[in-house]
N, C-alpha and C positions, 0 to 999 in steps of 0.2 A: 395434641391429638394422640402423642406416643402414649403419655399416661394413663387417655382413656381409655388403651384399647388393651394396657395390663391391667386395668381394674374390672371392665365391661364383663370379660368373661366369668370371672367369678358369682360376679351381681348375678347375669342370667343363670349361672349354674344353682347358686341359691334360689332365685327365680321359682325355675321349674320344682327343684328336689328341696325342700325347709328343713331336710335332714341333711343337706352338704353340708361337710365342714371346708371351712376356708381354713387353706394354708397360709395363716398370716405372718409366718416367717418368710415364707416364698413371695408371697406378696410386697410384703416390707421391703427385699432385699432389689426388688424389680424395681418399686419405684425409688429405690435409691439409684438406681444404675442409671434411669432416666433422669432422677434430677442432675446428676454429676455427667452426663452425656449434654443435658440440657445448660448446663454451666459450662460445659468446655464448648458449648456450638458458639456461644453467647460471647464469651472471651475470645475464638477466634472473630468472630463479628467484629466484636470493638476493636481489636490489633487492623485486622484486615479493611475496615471502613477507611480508615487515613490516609491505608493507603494505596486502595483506590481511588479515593479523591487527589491524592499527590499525584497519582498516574494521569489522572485526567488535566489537571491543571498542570502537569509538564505538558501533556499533547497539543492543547488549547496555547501553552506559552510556545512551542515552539510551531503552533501553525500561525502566530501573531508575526514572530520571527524571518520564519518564509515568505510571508507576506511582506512585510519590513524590508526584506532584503531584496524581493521583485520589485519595489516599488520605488528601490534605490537604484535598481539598477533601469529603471524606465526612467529615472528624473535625471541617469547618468546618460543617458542615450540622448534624451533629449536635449538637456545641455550640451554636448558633443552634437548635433545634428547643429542647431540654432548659434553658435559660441562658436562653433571651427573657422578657420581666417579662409577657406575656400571660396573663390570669387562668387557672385553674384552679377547678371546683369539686370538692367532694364530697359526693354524696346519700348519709344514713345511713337506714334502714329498721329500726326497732322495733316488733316486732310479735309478737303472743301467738300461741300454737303449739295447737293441738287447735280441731276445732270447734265442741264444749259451752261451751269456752273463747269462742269469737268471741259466740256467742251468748249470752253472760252478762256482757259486759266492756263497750258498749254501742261503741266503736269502736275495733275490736281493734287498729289500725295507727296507729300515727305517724310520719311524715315529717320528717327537717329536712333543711336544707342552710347547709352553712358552705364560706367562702373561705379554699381549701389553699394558692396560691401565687400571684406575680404581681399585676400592678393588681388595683384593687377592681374588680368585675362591676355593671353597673348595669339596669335595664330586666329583669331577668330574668323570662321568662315561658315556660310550658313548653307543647307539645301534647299535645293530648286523645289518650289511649290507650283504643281499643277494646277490648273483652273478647274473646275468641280468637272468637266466633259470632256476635261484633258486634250483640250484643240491650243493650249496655250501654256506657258512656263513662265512662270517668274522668280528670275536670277539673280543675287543679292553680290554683290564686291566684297571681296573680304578684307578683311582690315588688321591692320598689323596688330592693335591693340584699343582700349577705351580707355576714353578719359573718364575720373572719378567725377562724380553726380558735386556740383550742378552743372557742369559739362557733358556740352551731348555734340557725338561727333557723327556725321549722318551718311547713310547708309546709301552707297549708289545702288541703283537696281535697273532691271531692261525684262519686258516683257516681249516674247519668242514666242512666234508658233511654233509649233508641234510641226516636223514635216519640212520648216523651210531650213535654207542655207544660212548660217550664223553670218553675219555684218562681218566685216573687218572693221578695227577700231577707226579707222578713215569713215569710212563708210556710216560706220552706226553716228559717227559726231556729225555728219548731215541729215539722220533722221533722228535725231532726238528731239526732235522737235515735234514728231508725231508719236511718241513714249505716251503719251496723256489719252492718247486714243485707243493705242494697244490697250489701253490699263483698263478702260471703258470696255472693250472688245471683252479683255478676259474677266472681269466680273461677270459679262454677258454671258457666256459661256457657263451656265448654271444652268439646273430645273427651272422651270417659272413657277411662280407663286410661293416662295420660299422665304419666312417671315428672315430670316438672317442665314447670312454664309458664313462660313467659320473656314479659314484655312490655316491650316498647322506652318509655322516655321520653326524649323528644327536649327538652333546654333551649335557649333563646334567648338570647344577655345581650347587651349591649353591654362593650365596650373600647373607651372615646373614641366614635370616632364609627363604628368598625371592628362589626359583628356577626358574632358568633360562635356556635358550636354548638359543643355536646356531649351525647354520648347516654350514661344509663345506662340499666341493665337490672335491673328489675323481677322475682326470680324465686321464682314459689309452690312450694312442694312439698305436691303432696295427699294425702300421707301423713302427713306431721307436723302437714296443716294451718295452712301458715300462710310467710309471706315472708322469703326469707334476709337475713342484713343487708347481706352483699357486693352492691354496684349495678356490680363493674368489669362 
């Protein structure tokens, strides 16, 4: 385009006037200036293509990099989350289904808990879980430690209402035997019409001097009458 536009003018000056004279020195000297303007744009081009393309394929290698190294550092976490010796428990729930059933079996549920992975658990003590309308508690024993899976060491518990004077341990060993009715009571103790109840129990242990939690989850079905075994 530069070339054209030192030649054009002349053309049209001829054009108009057939008596112009072209200065074909002046001329000449113009498009030499643009071909050697046009050979040095051209020589920087081919220097300069390489190495923008080196620019880009370093950016590109080191956004591979970045990525390579987040992606080691998620597979480090992971491994560290899954792989660390930190206890683990697992709560099993064994429990009779129908509620003629509950009422005839004197305490329809049992509780244990055994150690799935990791140190041994020590201190283990869990919170009191309210009944969905909170007229009732249920209070778990705590236990000095768990034995490892396939051992399961079982878990006392005593449901309370809300309100009354706690038992003396004299006292509660002649009404345990109505524990299976309390239990019936505090599932009652819900909305009606409520496809499943889910209640949170929250554990406590030690690891070393480190404490720890983990929650399982408690869940009735009031159709079947009675607690799943699954606590994930």
């Amino acid at each position: 385009m530069a070339g054209v536009m030192a030649v054009l003018p002349p053309v049209v000056a001829f054009l108009k006037d057939p008596g112009y004279v072209v200065d074909w020195k002046l001329l000449k000297t113009t498009l030499v200036l643009y071909v050697v303007l046009i050979v040095i744009y051209l020589v920087i081009q081919a220097l300069r293509t390489p190495w923008e393309l080196d620019t880009e394929i370093a950016e590109e290698l080191r956004t591979l990099r970045d990525a390579e190294v987040g992606r080691k550092g998620e597979i480090a976490e992971l491994t560290q989350k899954y792989s660390d010796n930190r206890p683990r428990l697992g709560l099993n729930v064994h429990s009779v289904q129908g509620e003629s059933n509950w009422r005839t079996s004197g305490v329809p549920v049992a509780i244990t808990i055994q150690h799935l992975a990791g140190r041994i658990p020590t201190g283990i003590r869990f919170d009191p879980v309210p009944s969905n309308l909170g007229k009732f508690s249920l209070r778990f024993d705590a236990l000095p430690h768990a034995d490892p899976a396939p051992h399961q060491t079982a878990v006392s518990f005593e449901v309370q209402e809300i309100g009354v004077p706690q038992l003396s341990p004299k006292d509660w060993a002649t009404t345990s035997q109505y524990q299976g009715e309390l239990l019936r009571l505090f599932v009652h103790d819900s909305p009606p019409d409520l496809s499943e109840i889910r209640y949170d129990l929250v554990a406590h242990f030690k690891d070393g001097d480190d404490e720890l939690v983990q929650t399982f989850h408690l869940v009735f079905d009031p159709y079947r009458f009675g607690f799943a075994g699954n606590t994930a």
